[in-house]
PDB file with one MODEL, atoms N, CA, C and O in Angstrom:
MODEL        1
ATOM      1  N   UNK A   1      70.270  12.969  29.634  1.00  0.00           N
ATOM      2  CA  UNK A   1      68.953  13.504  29.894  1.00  0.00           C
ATOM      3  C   UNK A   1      68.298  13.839  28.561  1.00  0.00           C
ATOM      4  O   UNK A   1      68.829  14.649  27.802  1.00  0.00           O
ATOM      5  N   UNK A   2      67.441  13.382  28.338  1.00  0.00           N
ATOM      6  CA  UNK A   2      66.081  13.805  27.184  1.00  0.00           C
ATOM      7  C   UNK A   2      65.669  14.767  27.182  1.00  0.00           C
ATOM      8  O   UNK A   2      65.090  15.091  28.219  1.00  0.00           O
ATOM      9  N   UNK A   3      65.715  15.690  26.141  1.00  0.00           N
ATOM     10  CA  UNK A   3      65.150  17.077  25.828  1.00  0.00           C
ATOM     11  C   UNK A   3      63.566  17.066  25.635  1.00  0.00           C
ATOM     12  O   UNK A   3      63.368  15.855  25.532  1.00  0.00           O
ATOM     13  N   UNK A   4      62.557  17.560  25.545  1.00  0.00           N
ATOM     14  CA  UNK A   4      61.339  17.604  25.693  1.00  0.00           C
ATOM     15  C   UNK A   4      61.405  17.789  24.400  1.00  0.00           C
ATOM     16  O   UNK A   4      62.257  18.597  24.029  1.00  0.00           O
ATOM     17  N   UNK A   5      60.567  17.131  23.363  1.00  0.00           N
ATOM     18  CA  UNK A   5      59.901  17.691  22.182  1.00  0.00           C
ATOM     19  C   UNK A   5      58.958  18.790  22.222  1.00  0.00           C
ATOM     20  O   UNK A   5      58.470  19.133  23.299  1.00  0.00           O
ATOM     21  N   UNK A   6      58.684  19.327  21.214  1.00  0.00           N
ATOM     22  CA  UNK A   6      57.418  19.954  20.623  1.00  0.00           C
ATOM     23  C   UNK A   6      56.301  19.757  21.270  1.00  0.00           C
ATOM     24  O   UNK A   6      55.728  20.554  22.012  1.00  0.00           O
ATOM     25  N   UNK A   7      55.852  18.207  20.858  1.00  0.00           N
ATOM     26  CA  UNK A   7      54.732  17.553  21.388  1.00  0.00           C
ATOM     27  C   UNK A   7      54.443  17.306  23.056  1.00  0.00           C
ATOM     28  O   UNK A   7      53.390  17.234  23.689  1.00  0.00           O
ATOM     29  N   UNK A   8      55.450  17.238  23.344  1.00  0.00           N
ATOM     30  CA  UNK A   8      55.629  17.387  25.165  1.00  0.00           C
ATOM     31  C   UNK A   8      55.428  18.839  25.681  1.00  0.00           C
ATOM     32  O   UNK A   8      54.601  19.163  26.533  1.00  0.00           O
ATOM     33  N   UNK A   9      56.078  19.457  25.210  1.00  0.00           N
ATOM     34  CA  UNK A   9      55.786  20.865  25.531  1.00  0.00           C
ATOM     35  C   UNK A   9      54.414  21.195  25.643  1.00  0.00           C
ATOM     36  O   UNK A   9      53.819  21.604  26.641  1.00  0.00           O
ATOM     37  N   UNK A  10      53.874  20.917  24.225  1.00  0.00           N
ATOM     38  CA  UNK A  10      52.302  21.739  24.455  1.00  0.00           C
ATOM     39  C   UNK A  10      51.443  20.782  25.086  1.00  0.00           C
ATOM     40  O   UNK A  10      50.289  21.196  25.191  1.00  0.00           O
ATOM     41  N   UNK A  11      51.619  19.778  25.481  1.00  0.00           N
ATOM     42  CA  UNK A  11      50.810  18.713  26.546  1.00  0.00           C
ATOM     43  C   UNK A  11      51.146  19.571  27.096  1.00  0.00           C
ATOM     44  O   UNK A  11      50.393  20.545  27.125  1.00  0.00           O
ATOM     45  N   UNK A  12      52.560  19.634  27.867  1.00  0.00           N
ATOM     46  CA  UNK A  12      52.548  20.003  29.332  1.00  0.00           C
ATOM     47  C   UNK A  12      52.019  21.776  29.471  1.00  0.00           C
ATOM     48  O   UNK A  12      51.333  22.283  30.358  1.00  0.00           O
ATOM     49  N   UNK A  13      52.611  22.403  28.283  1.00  0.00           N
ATOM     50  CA  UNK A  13      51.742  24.042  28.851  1.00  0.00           C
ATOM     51  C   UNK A  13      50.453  23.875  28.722  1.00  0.00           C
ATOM     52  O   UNK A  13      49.693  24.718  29.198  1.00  0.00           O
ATOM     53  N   UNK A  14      50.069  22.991  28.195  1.00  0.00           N
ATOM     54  CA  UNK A  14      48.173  23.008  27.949  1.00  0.00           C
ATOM     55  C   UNK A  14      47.410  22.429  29.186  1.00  0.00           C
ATOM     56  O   UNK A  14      46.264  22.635  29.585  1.00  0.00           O
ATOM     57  N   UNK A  15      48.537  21.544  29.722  1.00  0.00           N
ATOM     58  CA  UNK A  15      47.972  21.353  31.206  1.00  0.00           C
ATOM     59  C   UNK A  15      48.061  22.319  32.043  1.00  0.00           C
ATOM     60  O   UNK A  15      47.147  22.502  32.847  1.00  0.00           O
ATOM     61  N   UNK A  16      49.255  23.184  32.019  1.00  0.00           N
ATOM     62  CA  UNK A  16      49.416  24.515  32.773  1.00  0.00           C
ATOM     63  C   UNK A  16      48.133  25.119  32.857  1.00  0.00           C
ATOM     64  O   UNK A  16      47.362  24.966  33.803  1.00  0.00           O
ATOM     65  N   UNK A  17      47.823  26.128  31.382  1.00  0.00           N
ATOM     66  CA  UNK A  17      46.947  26.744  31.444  1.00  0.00           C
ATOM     67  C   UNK A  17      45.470  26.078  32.112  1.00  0.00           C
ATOM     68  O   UNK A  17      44.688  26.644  32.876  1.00  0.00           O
ATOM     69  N   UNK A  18      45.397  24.891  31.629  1.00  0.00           N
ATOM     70  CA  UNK A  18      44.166  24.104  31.953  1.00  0.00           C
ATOM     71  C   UNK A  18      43.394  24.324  33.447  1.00  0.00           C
ATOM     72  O   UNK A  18      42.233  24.596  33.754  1.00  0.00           O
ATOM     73  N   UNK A  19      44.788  24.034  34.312  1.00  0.00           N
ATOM     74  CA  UNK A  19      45.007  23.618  35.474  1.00  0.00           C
ATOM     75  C   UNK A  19      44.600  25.239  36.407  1.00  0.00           C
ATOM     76  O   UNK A  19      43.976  25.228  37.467  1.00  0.00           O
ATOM     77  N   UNK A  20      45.068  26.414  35.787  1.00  0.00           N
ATOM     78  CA  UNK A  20      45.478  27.599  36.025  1.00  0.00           C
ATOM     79  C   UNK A  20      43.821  28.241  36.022  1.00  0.00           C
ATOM     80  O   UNK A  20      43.161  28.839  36.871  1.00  0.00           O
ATOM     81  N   UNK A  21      43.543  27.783  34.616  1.00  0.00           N
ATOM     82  CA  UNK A  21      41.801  29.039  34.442  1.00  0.00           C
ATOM     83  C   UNK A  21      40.924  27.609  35.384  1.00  0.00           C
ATOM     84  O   UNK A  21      39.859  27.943  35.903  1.00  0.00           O
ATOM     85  N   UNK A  22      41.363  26.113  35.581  1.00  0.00           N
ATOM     86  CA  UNK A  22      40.796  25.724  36.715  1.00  0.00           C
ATOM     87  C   UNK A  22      40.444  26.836  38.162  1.00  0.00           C
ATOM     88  O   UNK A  22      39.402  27.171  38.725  1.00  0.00           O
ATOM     89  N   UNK A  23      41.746  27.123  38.344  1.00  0.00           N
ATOM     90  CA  UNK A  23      41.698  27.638  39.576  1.00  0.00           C
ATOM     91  C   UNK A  23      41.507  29.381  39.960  1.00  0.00           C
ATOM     92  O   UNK A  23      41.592  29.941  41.053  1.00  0.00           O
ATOM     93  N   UNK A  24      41.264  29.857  38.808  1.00  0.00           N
ATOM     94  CA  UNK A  24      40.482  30.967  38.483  1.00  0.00           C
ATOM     95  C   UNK A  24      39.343  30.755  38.747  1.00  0.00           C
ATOM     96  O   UNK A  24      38.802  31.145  39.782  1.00  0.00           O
ATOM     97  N   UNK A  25      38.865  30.186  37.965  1.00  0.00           N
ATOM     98  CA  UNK A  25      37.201  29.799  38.009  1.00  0.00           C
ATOM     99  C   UNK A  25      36.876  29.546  39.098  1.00  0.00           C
ATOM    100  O   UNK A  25      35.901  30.187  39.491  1.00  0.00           O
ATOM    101  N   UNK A  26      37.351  28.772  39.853  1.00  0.00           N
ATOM    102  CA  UNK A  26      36.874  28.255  41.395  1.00  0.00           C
ATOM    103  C   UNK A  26      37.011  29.808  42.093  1.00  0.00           C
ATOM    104  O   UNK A  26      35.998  30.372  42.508  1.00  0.00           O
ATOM    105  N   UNK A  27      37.776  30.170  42.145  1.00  0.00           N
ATOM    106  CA  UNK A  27      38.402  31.476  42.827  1.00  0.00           C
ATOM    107  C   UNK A  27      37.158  32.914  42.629  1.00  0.00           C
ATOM    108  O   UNK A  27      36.839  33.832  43.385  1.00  0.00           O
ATOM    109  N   UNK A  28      36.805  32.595  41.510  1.00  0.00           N
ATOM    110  CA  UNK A  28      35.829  33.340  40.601  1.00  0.00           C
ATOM    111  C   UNK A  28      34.443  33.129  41.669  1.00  0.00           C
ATOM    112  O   UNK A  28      33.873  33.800  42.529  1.00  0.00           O
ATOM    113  N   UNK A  29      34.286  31.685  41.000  1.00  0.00           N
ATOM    114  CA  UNK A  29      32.865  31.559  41.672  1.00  0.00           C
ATOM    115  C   UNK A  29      33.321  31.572  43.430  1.00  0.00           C
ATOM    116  O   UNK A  29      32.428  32.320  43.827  1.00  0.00           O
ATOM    117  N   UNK A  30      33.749  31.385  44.093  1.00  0.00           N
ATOM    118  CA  UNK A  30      33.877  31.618  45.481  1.00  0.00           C
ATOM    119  C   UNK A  30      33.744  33.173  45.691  1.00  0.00           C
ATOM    120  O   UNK A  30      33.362  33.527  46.807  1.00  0.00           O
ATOM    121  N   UNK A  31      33.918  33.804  45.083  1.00  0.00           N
ATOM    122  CA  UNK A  31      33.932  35.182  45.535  1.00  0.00           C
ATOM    123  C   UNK A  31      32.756  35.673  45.387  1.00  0.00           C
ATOM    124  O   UNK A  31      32.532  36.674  46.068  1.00  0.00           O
ATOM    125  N   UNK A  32      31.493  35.108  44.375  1.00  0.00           N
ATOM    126  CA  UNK A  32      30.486  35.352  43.874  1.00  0.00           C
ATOM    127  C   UNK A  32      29.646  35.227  44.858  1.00  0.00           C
ATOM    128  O   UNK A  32      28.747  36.016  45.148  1.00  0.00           O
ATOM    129  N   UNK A  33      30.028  33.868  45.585  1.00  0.00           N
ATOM    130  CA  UNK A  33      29.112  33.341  46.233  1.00  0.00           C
ATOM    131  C   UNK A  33      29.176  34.238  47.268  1.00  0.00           C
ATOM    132  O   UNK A  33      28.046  34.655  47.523  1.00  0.00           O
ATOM    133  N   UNK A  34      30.111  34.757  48.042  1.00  0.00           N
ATOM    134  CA  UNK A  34      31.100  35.848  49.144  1.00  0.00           C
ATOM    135  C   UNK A  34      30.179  37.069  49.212  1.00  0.00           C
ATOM    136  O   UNK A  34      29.697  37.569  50.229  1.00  0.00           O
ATOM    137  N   UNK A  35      30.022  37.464  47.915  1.00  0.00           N
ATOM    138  CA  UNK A  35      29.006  38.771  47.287  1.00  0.00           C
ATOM    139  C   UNK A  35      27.786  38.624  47.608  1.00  0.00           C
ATOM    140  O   UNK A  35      27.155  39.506  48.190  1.00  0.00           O
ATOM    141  N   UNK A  36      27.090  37.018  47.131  1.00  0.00           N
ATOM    142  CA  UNK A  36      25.662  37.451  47.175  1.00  0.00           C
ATOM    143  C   UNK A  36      25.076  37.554  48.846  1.00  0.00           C
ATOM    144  O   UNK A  36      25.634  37.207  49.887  1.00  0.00           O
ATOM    145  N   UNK A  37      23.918  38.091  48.648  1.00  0.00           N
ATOM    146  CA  UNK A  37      23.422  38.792  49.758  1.00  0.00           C
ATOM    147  C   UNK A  37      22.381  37.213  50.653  1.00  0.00           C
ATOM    148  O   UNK A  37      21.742  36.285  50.157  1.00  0.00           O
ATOM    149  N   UNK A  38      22.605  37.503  51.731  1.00  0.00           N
ATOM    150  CA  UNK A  38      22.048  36.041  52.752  1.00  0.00           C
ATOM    151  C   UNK A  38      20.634  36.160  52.042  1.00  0.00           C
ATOM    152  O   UNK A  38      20.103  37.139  51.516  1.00  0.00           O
ATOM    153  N   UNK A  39      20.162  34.762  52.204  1.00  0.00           N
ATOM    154  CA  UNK A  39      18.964  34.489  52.061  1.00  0.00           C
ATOM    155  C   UNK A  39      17.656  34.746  52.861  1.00  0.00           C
ATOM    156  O   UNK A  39      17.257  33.735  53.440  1.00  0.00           O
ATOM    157  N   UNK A  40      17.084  35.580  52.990  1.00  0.00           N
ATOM    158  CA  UNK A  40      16.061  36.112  54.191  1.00  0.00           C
ATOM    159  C   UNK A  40      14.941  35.171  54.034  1.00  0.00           C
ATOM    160  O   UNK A  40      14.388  34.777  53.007  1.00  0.00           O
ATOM    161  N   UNK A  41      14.700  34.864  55.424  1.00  0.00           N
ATOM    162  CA  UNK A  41      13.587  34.288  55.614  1.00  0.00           C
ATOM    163  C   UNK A  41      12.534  35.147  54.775  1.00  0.00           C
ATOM    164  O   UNK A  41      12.323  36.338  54.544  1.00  0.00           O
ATOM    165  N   UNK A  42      11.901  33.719  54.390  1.00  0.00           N
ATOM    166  CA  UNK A  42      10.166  34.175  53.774  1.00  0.00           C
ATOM    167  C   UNK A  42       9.338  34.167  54.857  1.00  0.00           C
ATOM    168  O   UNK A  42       9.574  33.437  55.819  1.00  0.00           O
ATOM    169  N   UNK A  43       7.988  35.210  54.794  1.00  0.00           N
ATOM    170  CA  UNK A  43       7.553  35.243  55.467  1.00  0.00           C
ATOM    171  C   UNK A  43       6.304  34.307  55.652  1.00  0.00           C
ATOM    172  O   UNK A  43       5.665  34.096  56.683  1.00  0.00           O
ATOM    173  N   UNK A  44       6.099  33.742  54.246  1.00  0.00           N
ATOM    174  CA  UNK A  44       5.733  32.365  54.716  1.00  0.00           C
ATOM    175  C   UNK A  44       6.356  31.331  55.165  1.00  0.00           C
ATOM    176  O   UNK A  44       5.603  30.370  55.009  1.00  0.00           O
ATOM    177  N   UNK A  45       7.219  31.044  55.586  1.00  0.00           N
ATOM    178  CA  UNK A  45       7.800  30.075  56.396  1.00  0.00           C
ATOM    179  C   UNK A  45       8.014  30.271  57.953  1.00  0.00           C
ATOM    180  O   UNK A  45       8.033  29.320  58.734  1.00  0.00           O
ATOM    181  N   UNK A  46       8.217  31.954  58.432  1.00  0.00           N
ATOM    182  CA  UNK A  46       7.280  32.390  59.669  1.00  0.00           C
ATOM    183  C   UNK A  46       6.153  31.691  59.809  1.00  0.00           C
ATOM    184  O   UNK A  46       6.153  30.563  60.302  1.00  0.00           O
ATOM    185  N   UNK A  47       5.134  32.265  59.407  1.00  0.00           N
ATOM    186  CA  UNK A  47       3.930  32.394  59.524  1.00  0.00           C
ATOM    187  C   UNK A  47       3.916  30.916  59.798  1.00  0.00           C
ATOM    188  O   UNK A  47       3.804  30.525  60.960  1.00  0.00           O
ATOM    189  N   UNK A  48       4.050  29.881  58.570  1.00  0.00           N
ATOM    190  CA  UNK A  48       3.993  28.645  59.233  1.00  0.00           C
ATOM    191  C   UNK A  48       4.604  27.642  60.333  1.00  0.00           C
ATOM    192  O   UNK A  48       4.231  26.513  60.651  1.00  0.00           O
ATOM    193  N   UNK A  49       5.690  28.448  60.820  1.00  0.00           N
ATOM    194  CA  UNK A  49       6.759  28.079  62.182  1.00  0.00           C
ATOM    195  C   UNK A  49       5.564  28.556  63.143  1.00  0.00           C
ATOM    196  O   UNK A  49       5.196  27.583  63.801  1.00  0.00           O
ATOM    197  N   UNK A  50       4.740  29.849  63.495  1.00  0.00           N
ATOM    198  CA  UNK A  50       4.089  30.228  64.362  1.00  0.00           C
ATOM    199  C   UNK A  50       3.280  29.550  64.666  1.00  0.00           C
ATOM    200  O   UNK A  50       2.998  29.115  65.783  1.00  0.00           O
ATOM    201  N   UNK A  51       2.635  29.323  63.307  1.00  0.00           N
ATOM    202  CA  UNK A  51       0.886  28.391  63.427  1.00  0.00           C
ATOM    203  C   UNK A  51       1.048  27.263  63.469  1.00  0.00           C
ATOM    204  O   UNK A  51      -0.004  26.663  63.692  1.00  0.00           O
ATOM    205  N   UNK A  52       2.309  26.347  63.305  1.00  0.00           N
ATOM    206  CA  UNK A  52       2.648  25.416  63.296  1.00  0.00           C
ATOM    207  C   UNK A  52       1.782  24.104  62.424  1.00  0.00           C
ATOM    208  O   UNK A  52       1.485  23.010  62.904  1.00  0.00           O
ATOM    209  N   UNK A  53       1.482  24.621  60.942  1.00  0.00           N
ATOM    210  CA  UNK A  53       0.587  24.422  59.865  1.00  0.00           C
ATOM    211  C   UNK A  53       0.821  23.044  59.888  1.00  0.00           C
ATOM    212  O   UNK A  53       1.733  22.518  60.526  1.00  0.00           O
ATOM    213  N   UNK A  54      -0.378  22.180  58.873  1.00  0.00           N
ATOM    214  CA  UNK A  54       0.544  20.931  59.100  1.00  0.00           C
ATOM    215  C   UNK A  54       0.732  20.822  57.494  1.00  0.00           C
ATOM    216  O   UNK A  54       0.252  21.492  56.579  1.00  0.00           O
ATOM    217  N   UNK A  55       1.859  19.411  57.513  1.00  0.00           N
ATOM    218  CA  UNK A  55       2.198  19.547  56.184  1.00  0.00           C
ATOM    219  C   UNK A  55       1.925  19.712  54.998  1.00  0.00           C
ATOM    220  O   UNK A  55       2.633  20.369  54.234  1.00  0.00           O
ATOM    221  N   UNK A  56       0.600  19.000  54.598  1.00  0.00           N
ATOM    222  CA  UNK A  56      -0.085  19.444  54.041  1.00  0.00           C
ATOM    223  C   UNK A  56      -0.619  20.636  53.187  1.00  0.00           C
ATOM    224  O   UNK A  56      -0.879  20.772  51.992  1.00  0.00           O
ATOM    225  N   UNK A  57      -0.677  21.427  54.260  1.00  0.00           N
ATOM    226  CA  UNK A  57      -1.180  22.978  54.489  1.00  0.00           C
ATOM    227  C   UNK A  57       0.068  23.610  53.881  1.00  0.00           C
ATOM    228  O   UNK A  57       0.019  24.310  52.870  1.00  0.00           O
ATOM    229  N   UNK A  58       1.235  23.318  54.573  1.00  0.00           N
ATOM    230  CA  UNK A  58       2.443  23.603  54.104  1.00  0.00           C
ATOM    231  C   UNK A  58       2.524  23.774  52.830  1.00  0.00           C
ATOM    232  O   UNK A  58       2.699  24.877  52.312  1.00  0.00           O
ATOM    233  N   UNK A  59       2.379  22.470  52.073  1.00  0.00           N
ATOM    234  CA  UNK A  59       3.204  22.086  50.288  1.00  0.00           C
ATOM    235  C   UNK A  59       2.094  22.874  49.747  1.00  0.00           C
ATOM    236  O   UNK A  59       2.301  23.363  48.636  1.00  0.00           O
ATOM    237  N   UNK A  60       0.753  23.141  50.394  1.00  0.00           N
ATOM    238  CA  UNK A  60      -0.151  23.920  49.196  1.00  0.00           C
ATOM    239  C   UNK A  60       0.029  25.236  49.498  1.00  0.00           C
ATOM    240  O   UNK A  60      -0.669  25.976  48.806  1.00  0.00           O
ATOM    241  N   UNK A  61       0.812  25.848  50.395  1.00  0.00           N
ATOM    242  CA  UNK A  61       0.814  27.139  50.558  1.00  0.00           C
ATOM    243  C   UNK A  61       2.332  27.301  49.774  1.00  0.00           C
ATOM    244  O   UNK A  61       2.541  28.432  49.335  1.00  0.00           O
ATOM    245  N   UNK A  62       3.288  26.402  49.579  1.00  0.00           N
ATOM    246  CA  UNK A  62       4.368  26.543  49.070  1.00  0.00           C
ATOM    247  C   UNK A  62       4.232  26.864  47.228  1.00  0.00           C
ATOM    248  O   UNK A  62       4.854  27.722  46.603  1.00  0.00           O
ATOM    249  N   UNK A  63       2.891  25.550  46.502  1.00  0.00           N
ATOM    250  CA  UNK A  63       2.308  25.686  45.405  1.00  0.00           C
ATOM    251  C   UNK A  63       1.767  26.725  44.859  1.00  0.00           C
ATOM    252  O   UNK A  63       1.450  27.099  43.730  1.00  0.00           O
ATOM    253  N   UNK A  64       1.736  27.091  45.882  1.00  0.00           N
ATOM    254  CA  UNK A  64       0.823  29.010  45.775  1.00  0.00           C
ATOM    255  C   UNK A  64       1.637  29.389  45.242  1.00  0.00           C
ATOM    256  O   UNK A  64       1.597  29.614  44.032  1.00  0.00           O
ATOM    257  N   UNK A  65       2.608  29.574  45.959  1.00  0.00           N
ATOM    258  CA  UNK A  65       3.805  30.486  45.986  1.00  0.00           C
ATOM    259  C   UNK A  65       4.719  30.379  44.572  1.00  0.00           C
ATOM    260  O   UNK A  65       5.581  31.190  44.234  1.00  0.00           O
ATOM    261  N   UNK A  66       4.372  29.351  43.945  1.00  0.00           N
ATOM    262  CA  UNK A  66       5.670  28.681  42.998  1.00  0.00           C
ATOM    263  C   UNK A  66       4.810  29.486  41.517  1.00  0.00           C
ATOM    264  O   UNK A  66       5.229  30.031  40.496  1.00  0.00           O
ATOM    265  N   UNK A  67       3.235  29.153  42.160  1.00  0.00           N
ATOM    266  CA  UNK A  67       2.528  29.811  40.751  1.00  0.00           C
ATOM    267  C   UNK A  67       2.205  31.407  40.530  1.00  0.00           C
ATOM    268  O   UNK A  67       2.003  32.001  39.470  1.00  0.00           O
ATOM    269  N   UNK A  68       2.228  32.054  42.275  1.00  0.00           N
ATOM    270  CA  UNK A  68       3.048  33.157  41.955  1.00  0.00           C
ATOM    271  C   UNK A  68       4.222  33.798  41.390  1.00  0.00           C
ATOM    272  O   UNK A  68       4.191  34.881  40.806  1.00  0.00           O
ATOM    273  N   UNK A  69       5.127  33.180  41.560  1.00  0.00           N
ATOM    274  CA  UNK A  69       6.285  33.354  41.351  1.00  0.00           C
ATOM    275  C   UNK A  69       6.688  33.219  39.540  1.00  0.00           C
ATOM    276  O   UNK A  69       7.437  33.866  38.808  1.00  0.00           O
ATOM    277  N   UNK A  70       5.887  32.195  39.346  1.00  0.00           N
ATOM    278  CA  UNK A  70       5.710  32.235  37.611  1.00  0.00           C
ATOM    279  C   UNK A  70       5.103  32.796  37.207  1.00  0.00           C
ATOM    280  O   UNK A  70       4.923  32.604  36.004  1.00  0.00           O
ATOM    281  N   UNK A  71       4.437  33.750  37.788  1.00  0.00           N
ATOM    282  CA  UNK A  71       3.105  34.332  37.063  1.00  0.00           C
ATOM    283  C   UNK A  71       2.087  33.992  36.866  1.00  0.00           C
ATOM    284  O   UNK A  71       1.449  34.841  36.244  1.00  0.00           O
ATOM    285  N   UNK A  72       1.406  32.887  37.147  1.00  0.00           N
ATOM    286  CA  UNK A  72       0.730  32.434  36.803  1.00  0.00           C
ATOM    287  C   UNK A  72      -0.649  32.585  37.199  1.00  0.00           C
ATOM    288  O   UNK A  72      -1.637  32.083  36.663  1.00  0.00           O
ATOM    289  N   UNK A  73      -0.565  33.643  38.605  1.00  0.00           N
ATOM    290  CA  UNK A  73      -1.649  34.363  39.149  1.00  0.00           C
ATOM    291  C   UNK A  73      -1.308  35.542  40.006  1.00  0.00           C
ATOM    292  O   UNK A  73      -0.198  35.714  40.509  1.00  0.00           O
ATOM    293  N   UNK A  74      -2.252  36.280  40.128  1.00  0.00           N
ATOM    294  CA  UNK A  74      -1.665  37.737  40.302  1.00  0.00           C
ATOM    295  C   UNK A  74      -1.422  37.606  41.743  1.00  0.00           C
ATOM    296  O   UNK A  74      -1.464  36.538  42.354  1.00  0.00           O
ATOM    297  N   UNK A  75      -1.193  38.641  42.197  1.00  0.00           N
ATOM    298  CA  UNK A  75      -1.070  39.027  43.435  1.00  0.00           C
ATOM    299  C   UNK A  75      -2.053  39.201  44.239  1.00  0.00           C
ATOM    300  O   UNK A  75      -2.049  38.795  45.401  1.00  0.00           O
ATOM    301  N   UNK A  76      -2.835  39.719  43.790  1.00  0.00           N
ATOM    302  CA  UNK A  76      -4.297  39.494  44.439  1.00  0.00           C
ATOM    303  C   UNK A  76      -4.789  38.298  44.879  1.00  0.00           C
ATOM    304  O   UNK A  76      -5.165  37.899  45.981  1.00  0.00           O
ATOM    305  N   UNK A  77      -4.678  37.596  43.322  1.00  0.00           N
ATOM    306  CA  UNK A  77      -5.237  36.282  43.655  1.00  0.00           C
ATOM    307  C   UNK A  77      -4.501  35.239  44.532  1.00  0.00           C
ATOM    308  O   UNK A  77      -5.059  34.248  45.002  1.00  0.00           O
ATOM    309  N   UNK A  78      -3.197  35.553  44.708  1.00  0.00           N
ATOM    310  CA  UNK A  78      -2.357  35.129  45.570  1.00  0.00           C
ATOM    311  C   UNK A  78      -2.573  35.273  47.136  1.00  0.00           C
ATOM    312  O   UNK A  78      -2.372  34.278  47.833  1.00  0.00           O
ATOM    313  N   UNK A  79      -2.933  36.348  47.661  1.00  0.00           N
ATOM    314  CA  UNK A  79      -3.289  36.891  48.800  1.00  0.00           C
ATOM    315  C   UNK A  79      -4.573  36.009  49.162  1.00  0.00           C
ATOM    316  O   UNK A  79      -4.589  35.624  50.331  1.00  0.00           O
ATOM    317  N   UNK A  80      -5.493  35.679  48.480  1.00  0.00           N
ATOM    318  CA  UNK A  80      -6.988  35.404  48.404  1.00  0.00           C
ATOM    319  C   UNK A  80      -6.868  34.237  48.892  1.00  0.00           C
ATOM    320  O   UNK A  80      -7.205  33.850  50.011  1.00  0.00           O
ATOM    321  N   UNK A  81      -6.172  33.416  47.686  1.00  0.00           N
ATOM    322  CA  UNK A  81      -5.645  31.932  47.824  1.00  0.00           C
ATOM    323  C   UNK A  81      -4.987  31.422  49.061  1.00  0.00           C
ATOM    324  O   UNK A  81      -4.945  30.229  49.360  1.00  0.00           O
ATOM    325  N   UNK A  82      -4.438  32.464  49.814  1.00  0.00           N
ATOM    326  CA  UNK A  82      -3.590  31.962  50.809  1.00  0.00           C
ATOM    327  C   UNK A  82      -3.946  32.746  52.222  1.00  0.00           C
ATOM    328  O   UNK A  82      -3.218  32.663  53.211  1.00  0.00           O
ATOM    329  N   UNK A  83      -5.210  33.547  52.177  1.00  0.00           N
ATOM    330  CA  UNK A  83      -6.080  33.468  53.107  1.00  0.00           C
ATOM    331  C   UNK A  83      -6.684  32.306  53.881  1.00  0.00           C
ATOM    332  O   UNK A  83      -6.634  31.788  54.997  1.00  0.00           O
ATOM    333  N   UNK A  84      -7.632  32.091  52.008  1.00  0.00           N
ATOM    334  CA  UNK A  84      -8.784  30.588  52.238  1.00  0.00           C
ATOM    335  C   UNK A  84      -7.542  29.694  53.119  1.00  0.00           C
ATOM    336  O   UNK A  84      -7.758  29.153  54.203  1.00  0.00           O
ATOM    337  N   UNK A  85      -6.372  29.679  52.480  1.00  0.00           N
ATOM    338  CA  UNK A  85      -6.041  28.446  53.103  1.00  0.00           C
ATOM    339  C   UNK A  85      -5.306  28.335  54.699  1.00  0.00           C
ATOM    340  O   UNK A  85      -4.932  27.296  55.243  1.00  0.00           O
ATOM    341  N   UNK A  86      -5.235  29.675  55.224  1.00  0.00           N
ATOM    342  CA  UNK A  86      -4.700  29.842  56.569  1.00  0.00           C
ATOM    343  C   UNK A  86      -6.038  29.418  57.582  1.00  0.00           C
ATOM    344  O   UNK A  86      -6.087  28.862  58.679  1.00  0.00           O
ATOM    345  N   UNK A  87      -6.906  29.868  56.820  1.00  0.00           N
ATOM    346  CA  UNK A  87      -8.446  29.959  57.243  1.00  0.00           C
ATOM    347  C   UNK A  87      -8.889  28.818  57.904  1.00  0.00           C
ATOM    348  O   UNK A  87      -9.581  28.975  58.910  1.00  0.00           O
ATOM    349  N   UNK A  88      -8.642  27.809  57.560  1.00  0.00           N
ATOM    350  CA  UNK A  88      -8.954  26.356  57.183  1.00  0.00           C
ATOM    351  C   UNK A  88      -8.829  25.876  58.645  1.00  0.00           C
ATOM    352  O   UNK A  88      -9.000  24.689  58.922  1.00  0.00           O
TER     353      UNK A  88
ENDMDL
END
C-alpha cells in the first residue's frame, strides 16, 4: 500500500475544507432566507386585481413606482401621478 505524500495530503485537506465552508455557506444562506420576513402584498397590485386595470395601465403604474422608489419624485408627486392615472 502507498503512503500519501505531502502533495496528496494538501489536495485532499483542501478539498475537505473546500467542500465543508461549501456547506456552511449553503446552510448560512438557507437560514437567512428562513429569517427574512414574507413578502406583503403591495397595495398596488390590490388595487389593480380589484379594478382589474389593463396592462398597460399596469406597467405605467408599476414605472411610477420604480421612480418612486429611486427617488426620483416625491411622494406627493407620486400620489398625483397615480391618481391621473387610475382616473383614466
Amino acid at each position: 500500500m502507498e503512503i500519501l505524500g505531502v502533495g496528496h495530503w494538501m489536495i485532499w485537506i483542501i478539498g475537505v475544507v473546500v467542500f465543508g465552508a461549501l456547506i456552511v455557506w449553503l446552510a448560512l444562506a438557507s437560514f437567512r432566507e428562513k429569517r427574512r420576513a414574507p413578502e406583503l402584498p403591495s397595495a398596488a397590485a390590490h388595487v389593480s386585481r380589484e379594478l382589474q386595470l389593463p396592462e398597460a395601465v399596469q406597467a405605467e403604474l408599476a414605472a411610477l413606482n420604480r421612480r418612486k422608489d429611486e427617488g426620483r419624485i416625491s411622494e406627493a408627486e407620486y400620489e398625483q401621478a397615480r391618481a391621473s392615472l387610475l382616473d383614466r
